[in-house]
N, C-alpha and C positions, 0 to 999 in steps of 0.2 A: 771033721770040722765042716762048717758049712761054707756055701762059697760069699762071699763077700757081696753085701749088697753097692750094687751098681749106682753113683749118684755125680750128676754133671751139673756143676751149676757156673752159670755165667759170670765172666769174669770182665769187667772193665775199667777202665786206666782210672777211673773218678772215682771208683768204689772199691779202692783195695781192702781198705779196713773192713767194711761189710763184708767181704767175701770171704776173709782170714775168721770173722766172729763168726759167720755163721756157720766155719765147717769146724769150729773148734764147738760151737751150741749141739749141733750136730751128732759128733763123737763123743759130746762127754755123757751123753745121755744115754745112746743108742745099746743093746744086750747082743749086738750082733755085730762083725766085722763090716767093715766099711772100705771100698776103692772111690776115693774122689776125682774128679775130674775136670778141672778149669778152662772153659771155653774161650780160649787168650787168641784174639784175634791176630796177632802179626803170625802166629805160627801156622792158626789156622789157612792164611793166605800163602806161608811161604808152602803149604805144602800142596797148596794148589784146590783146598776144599770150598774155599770162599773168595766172591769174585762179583760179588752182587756192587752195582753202585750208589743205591739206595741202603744207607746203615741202619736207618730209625735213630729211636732216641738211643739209646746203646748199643756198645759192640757187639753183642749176644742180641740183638733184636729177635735177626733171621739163622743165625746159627745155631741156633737152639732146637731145631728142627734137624739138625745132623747128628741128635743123640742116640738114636739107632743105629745108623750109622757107624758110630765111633763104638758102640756097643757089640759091632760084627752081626748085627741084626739078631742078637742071642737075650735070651731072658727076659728076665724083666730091669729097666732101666729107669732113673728119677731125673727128672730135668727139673731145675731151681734158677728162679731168678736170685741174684746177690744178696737182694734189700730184706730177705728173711732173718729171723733167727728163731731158732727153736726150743721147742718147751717140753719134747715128750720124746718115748721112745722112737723113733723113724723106722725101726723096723715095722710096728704097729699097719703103718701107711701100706708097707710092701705086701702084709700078709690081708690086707683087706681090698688088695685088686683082687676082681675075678677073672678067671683066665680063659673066658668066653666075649671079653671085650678087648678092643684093640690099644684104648688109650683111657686113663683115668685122669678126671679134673675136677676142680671146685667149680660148679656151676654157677659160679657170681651174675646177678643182673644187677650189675655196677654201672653206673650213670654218674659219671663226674662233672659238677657243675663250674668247677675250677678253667679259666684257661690255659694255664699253665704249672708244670710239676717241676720237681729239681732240677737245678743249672738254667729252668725257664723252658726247658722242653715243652711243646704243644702239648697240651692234652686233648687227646681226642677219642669220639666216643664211637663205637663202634659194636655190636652184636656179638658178644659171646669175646667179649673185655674182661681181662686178665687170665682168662681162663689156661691161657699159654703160659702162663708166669709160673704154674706148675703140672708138670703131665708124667704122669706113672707110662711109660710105653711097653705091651705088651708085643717085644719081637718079633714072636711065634707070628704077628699076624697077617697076613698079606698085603693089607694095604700099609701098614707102619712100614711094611717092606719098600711099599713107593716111591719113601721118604728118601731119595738119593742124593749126590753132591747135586746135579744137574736139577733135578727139583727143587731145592731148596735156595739153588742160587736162582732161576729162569722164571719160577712160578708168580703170577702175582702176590703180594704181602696176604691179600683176605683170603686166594686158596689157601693160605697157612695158619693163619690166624684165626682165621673164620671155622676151621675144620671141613673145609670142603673137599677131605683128602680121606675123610672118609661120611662113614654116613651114623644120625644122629643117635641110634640106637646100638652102635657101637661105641658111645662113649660113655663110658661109668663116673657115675658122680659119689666124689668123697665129700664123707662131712665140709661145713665150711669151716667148721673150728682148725683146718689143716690146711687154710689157706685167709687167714684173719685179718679182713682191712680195718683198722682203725676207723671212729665215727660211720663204717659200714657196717659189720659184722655184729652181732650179739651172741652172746655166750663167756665160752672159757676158751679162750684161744691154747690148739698145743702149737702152733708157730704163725709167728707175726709178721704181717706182711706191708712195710713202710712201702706200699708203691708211689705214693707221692712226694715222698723224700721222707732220706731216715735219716736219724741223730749223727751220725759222723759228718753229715751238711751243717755248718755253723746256721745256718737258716731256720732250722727243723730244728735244733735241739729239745725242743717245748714241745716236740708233736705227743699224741699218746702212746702209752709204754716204751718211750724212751729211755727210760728207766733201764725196761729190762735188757733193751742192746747195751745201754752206758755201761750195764753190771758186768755182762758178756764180755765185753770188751774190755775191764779192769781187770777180769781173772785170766785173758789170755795173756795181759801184757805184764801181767804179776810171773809168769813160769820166767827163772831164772837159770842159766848155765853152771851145774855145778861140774 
């Protein structure tokens, strides 16, 4: 059997439902065993990994960046923001890193004109914007190795965000169809990315493919106890 693909996705207090739809989207899709992993901030503190005072707009801002980390510095591992849901197989993703780069992302040049995203959060624009929102981490590689409690809490937010933790041609770019912003992106999205707000926000209901979380989210809460 093969060993379980690795996938951490960020968990916080305002988007429970996102996070439940998108690991059940996830699984029901996926040809390959899956280990999840919820980035639940009060745990992460009481065990002493996160300590930063700066949160951003979610829990998972800056701990997302402790996905190697939690991974034991082994493999290949998937870091996901919440606000996803997905359309294809995920193992697809895992088999299309190459394993002569250190980190895989969708290379968005995302420019949001909005000032403000869900719950009223800033939006702010910044070089190499969203790109964090998803990152295939290649272990094996020295600099992912950098990525420690101690940098992840002390670093400046753009050494992490920005990728200044490593360098430009060690970052592999996935299609963008595997990271799809609404009114951004063009194509066939295989997972959808509400970073502005998604449907479980009574605000957002009307955003695009709505739908398709609204759907996600009636089939998980359709499984019944027998």
């Amino acid at each position: 059997m093969s060993d379980p693909l690795k996938i951490v996705i960020g968990f916080d207090r305002n988007e429970v439902a996102a996070y439940h739809a998108l690991c059940n989207s996830i699984l029901n899709r996926s040809s390959k065993p899956l280990f999840f992993m919820p980035l639940y901030l009060p745990q992460l503190e009481a065990d002493n990994l996160m300590w930063r005072k700066d949160r951003g707009s979610t829990d998972f801002s800056f701990s997302r960046f402790l996905t190697p980390y939690l991974a034991s510095y082994k493999g290949l591992v998937l870091f996901m923001d919440c606000d996803f849901v997905c359309r294809a197989d995920i193992s697809q993703l895992f088999d299309e890193m190459p394993l002569d780069k250190c980190v895989g992302v969708v290379k968005h040049d995302y420019r949001p004109t909005n000032a403000t995203k869900f719950l009223g959060n800033p939006q702010h624009a910044y070089p190499k914007k969203l790109w964090s929102s998803l990152m295939m981490f290649n272990c094996a590689s020295a600099r992912v190795k950098t990525l420690t409690p101690k940098i992840v809490n002390e670093a400046e937010g753009s050494y992490l965000h920005q990728f200044e933790w490593t360098a430009d041609h060690r970052i592999h770019g996935f299609d963008e169809s595997w990271n799809f912003i609404p009114n951004h992106s063009e194509g066939e999205p295989k997972m959808i990315h509400y970073t502005e707000g998604g449907p479980w926000f009574k605000d957002y209901r009307g955003v695009p493919y709505a739908s398709e979380w609204m759907e996600e989210h009636a089939r998980m809460s359709e499984i019944e106890c027998k």
